[in-house]
Every structure is written in C-alpha cells, then in structure tokens.
N, CA, C and O atoms as a CHARMM CRD file, in Angstrom:
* protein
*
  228
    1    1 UNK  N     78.15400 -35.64100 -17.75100 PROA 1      0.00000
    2    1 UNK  CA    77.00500 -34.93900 -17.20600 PROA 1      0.00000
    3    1 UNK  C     76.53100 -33.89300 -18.20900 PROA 1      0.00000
    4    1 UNK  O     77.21700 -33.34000 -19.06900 PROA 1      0.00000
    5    2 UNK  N     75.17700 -33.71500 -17.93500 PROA 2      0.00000
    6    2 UNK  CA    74.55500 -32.51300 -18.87800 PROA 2      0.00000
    7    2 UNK  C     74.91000 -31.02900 -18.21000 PROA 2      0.00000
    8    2 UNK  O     74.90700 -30.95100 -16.98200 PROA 2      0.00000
    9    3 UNK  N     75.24500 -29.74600 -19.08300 PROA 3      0.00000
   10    3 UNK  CA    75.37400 -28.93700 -18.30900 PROA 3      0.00000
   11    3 UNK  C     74.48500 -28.50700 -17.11000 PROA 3      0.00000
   12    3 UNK  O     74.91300 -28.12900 -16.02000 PROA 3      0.00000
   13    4 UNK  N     72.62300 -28.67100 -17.63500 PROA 4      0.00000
   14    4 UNK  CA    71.84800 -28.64400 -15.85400 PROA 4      0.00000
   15    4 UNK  C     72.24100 -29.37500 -14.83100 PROA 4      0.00000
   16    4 UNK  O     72.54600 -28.85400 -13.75800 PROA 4      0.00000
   17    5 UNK  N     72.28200 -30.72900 -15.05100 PROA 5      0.00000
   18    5 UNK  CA    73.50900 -31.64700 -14.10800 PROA 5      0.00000
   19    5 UNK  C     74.29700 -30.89800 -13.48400 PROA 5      0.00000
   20    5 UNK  O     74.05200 -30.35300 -12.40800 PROA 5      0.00000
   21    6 UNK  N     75.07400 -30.83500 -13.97300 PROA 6      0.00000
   22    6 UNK  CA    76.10100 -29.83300 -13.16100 PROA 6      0.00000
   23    6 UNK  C     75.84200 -28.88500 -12.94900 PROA 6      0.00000
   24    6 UNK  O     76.25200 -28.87300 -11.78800 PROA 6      0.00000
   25    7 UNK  N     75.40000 -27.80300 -13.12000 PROA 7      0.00000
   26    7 UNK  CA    74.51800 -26.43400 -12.48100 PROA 7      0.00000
   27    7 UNK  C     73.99700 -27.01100 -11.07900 PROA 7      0.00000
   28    7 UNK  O     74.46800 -26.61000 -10.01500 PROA 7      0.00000
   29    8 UNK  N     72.83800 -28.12900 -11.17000 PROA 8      0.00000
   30    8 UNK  CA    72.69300 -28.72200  -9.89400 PROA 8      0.00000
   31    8 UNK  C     73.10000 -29.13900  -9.09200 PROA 8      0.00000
   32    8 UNK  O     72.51500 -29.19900  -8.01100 PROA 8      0.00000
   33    9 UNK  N     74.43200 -29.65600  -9.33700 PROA 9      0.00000
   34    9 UNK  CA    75.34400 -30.30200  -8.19200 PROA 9      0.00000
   35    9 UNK  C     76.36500 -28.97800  -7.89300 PROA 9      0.00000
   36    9 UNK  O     76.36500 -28.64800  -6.70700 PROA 9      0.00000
   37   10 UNK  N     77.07600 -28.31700  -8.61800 PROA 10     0.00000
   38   10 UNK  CA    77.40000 -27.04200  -7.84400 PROA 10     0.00000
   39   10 UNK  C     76.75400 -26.47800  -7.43600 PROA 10     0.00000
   40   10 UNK  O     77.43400 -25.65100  -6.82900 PROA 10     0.00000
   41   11 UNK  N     75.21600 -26.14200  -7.19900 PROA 11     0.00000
   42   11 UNK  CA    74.43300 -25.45200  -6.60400 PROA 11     0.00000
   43   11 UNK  C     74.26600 -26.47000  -5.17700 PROA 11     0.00000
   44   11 UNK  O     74.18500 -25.93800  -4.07000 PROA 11     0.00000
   45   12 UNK  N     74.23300 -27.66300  -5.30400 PROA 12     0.00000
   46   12 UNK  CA    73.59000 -28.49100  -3.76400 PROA 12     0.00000
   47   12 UNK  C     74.67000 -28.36100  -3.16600 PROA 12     0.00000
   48   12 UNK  O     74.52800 -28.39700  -1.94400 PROA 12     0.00000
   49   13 UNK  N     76.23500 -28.15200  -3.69500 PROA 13     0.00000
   50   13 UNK  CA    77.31200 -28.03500  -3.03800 PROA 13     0.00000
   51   13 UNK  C     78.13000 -26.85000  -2.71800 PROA 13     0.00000
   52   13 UNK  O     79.33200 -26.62700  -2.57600 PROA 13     0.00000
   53   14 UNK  N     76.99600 -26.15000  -2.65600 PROA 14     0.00000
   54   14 UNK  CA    77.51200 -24.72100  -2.46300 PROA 14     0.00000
   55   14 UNK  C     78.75900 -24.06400  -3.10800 PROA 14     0.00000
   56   14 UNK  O     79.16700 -22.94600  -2.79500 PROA 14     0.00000
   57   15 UNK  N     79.34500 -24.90200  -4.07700 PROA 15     0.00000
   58   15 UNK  CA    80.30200 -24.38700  -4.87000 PROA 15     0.00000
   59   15 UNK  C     79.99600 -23.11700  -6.52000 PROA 15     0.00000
   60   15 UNK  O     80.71300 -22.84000  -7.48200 PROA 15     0.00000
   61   16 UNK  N     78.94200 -22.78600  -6.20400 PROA 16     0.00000
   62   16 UNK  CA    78.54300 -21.97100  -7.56800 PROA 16     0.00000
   63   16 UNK  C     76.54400 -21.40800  -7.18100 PROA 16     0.00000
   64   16 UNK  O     75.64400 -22.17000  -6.82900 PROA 16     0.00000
   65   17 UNK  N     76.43300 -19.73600  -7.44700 PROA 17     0.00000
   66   17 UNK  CA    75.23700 -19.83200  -7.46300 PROA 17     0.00000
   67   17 UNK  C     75.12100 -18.86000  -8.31300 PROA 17     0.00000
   68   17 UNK  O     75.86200 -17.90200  -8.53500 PROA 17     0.00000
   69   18 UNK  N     73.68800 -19.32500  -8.98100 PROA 18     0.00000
   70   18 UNK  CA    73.71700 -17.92300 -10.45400 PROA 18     0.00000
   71   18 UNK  C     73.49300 -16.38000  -9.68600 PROA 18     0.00000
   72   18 UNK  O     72.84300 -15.98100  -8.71900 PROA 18     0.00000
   73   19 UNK  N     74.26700 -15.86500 -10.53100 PROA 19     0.00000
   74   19 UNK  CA    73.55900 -14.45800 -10.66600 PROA 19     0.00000
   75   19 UNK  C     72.51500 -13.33800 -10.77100 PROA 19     0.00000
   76   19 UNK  O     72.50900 -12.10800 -10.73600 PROA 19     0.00000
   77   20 UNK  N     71.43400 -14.56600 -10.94700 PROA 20     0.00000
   78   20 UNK  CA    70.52200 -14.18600 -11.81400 PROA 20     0.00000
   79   20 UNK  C     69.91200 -14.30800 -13.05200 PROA 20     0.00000
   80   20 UNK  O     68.97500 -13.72200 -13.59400 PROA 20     0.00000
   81   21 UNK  N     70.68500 -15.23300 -13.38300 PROA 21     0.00000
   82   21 UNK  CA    70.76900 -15.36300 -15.15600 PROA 21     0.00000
   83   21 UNK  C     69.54800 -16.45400 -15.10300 PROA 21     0.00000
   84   21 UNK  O     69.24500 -16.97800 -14.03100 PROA 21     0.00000
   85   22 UNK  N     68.83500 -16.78000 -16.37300 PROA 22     0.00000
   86   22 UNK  CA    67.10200 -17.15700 -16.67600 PROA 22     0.00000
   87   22 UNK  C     68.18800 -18.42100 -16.81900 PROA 22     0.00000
   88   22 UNK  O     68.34100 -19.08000 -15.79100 PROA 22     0.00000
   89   23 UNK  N     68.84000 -18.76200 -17.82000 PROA 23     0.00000
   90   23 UNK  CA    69.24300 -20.19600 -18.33500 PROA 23     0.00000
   91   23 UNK  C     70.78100 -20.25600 -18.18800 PROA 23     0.00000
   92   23 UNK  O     71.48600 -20.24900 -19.19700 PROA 23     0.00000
   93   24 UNK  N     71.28300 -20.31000 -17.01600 PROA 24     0.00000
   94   24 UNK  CA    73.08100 -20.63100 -16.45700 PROA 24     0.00000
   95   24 UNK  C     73.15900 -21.74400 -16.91000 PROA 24     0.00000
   96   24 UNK  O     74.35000 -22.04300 -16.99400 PROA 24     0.00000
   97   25 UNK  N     72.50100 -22.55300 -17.26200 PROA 25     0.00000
   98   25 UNK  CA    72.82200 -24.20400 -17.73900 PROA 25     0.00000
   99   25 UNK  C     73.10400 -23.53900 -19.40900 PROA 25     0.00000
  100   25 UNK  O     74.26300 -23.77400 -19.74900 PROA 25     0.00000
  101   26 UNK  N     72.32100 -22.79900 -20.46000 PROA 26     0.00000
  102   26 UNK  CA    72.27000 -22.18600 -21.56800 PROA 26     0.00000
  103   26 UNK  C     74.06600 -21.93200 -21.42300 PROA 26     0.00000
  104   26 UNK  O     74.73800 -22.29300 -22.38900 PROA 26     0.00000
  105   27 UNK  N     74.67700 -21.40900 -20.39700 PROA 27     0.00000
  106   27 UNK  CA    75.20500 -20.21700 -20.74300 PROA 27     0.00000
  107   27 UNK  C     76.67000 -21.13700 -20.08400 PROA 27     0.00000
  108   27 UNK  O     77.74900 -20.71200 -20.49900 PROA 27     0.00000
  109   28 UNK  N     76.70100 -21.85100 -19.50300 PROA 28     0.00000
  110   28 UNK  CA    77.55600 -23.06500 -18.79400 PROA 28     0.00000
  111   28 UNK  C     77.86400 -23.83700 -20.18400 PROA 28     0.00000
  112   28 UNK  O     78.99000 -24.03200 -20.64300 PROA 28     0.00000
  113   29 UNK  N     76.68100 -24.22000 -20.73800 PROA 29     0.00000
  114   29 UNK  CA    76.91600 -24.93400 -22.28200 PROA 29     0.00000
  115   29 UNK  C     77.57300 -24.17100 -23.26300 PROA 29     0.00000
  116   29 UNK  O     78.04900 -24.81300 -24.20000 PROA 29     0.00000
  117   30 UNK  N     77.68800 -23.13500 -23.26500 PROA 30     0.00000
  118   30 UNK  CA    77.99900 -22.68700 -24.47400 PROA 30     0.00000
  119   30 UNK  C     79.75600 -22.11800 -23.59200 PROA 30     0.00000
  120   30 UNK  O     80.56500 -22.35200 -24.49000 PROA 30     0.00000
  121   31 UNK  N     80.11900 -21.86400 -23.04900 PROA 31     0.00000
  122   31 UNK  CA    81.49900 -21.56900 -22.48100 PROA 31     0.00000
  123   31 UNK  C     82.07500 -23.18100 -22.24300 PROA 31     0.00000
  124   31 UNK  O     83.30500 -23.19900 -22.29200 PROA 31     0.00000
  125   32 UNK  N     81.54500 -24.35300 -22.02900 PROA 32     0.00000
  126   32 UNK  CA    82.18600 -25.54500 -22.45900 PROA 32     0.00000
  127   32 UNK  C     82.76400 -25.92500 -23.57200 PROA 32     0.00000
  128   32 UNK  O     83.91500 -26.30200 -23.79100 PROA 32     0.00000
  129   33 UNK  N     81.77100 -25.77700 -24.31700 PROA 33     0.00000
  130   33 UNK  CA    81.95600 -25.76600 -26.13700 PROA 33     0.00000
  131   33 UNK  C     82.86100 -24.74200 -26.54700 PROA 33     0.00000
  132   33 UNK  O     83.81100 -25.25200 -27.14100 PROA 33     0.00000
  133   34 UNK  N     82.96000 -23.31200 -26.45400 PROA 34     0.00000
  134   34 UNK  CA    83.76400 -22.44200 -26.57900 PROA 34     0.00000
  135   34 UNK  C     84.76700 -23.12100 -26.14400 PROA 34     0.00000
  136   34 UNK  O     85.34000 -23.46200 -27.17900 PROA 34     0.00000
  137   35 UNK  N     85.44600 -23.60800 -25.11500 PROA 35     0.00000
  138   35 UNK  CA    86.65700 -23.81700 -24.61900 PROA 35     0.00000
  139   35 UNK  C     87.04200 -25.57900 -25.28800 PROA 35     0.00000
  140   35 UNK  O     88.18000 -25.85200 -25.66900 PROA 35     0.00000
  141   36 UNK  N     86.21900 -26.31800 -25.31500 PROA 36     0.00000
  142   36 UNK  CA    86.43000 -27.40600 -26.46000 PROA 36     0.00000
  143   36 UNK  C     87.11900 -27.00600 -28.07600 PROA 36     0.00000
  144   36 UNK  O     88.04100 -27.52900 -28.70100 PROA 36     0.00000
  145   37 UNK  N     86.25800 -25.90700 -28.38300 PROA 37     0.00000
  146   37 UNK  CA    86.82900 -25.83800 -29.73100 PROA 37     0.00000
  147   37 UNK  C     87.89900 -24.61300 -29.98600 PROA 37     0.00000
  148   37 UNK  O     88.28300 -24.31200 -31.11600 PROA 37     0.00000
  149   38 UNK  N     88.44500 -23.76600 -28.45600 PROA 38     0.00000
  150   38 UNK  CA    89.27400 -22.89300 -28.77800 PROA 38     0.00000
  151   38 UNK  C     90.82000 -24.08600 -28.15500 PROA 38     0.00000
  152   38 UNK  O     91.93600 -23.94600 -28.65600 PROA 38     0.00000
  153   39 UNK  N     90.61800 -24.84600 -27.36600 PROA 39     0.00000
  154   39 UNK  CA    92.12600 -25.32900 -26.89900 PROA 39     0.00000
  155   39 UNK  C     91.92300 -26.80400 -27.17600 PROA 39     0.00000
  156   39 UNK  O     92.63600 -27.56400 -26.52100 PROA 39     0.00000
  157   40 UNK  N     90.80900 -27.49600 -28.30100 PROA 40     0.00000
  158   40 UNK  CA    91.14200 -28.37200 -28.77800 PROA 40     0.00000
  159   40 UNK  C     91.53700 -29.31100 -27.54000 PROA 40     0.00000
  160   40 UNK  O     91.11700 -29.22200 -26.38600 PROA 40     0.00000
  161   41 UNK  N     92.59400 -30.38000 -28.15200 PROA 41     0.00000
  162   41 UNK  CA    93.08000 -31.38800 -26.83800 PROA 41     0.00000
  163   41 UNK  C     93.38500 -30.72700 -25.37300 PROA 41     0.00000
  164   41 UNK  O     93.46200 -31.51300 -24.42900 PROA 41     0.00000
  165   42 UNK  N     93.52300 -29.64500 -25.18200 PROA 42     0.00000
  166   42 UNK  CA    94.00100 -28.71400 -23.89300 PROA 42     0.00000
  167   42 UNK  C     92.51400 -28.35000 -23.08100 PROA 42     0.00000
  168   42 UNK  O     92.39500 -27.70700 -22.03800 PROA 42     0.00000
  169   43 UNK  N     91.71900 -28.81000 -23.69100 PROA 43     0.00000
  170   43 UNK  CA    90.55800 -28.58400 -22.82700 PROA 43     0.00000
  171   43 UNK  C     90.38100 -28.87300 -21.88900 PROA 43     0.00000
  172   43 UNK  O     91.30200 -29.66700 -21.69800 PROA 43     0.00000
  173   44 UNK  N     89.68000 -28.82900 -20.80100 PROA 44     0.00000
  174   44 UNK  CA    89.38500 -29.08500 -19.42300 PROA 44     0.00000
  175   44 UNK  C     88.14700 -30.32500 -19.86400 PROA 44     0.00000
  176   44 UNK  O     88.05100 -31.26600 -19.07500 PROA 44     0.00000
  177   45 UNK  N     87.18300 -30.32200 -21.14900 PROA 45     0.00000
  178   45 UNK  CA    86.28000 -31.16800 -20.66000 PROA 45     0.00000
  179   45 UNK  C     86.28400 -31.71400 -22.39700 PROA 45     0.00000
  180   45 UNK  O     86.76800 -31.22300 -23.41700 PROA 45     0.00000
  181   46 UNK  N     85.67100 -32.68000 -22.18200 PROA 46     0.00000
  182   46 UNK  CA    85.36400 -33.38000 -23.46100 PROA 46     0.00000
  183   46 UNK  C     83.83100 -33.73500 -23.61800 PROA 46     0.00000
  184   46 UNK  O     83.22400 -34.09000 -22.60800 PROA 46     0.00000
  185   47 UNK  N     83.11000 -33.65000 -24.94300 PROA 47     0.00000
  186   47 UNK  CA    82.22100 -33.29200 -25.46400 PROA 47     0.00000
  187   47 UNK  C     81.82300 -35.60500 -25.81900 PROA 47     0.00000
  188   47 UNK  O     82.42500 -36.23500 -26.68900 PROA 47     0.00000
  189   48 UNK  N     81.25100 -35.94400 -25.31400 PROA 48     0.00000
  190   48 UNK  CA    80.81600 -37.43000 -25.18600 PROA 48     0.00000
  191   48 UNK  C     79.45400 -37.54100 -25.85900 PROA 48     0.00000
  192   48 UNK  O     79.19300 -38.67200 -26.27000 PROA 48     0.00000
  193   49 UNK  N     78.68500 -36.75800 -26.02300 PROA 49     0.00000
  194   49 UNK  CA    77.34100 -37.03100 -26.42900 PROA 49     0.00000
  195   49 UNK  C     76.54600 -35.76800 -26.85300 PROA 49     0.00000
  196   49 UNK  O     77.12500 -34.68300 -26.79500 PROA 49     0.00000
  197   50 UNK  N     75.32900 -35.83100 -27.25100 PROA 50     0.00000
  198   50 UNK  CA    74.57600 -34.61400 -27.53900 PROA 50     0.00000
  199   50 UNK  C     73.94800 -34.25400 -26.26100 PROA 50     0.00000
  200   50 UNK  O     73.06300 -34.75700 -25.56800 PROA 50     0.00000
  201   51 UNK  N     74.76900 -33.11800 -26.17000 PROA 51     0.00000
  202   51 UNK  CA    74.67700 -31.82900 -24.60800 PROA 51     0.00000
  203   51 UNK  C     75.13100 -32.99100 -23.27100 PROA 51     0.00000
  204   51 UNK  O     74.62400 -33.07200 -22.15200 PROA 51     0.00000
  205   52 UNK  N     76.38800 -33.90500 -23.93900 PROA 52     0.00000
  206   52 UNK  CA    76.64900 -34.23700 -22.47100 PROA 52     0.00000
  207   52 UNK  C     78.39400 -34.41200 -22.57400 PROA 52     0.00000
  208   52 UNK  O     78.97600 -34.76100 -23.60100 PROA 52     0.00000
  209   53 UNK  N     78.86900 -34.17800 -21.64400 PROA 53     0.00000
  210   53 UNK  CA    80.52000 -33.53700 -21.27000 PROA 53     0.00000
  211   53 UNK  C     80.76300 -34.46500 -20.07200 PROA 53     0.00000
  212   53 UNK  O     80.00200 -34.85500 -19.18700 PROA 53     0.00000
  213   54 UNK  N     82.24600 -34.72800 -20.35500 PROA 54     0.00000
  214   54 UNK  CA    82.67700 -35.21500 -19.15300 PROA 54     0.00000
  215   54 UNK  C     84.44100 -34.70400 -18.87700 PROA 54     0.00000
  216   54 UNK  O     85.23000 -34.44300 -19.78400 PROA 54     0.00000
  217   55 UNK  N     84.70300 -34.66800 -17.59400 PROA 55     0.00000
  218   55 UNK  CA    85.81300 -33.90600 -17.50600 PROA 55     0.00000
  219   55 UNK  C     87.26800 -34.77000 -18.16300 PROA 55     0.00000
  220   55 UNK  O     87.27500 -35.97100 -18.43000 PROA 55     0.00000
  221   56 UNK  N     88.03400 -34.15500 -18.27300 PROA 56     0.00000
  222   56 UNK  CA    89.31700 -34.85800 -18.91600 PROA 56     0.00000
  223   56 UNK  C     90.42400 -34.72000 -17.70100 PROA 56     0.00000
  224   56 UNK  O     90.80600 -33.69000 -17.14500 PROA 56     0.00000
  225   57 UNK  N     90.79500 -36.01000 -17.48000 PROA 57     0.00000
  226   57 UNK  CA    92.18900 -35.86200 -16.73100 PROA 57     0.00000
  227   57 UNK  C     93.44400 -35.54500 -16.94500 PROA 57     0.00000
  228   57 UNK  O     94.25200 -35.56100 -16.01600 PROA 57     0.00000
C-alpha cells in the first residue's frame, strides 16, 4: 500500500486520526523509511516499489 492508502484505511477504521498535520501521508512516509533504513531486516515494513510498502511477517 501507498502511505495515503493507509492513512485512509486507518482513518475509515477508526484506528488513527491526524492531528492536524497538512500532509500525515508526507509524514507516515518518511517514519516508514526512517525505520526501513535504521533496523534494516528488523523492520516492521518493507519498501516494494516507488512510495509503496508492504508489511513484513
């Protein structure tokens, strides 16, 4: 999924709502990537395409 993707589906599922912030999809993307390239294989998500992630089991 793209990070707006997912912004949208935690938002229809009442599991996540912004703060306020202009671009939470901006800011969702860039704390994915941060955590891709700080724990490497230990990541929670993997990086599949340009701006698209999918979770790791």
């Amino acid at each position: 999924m793209r990070s707006q993707e997912l912004i949208t589906a935690m938002a229809d599922q009442k599991l996540w709502t912004s703060p306020g912030g202009k671009t939470p999809h901006a800011t969702l993307y860039a704390a994915m990537l941060r955590e891709i390239n700080e724990k490497k294989a230990d990541a929670r998500f993997k990086k599949v395409d340009r701006g698209q992630f999918e979770f790791r089991k």
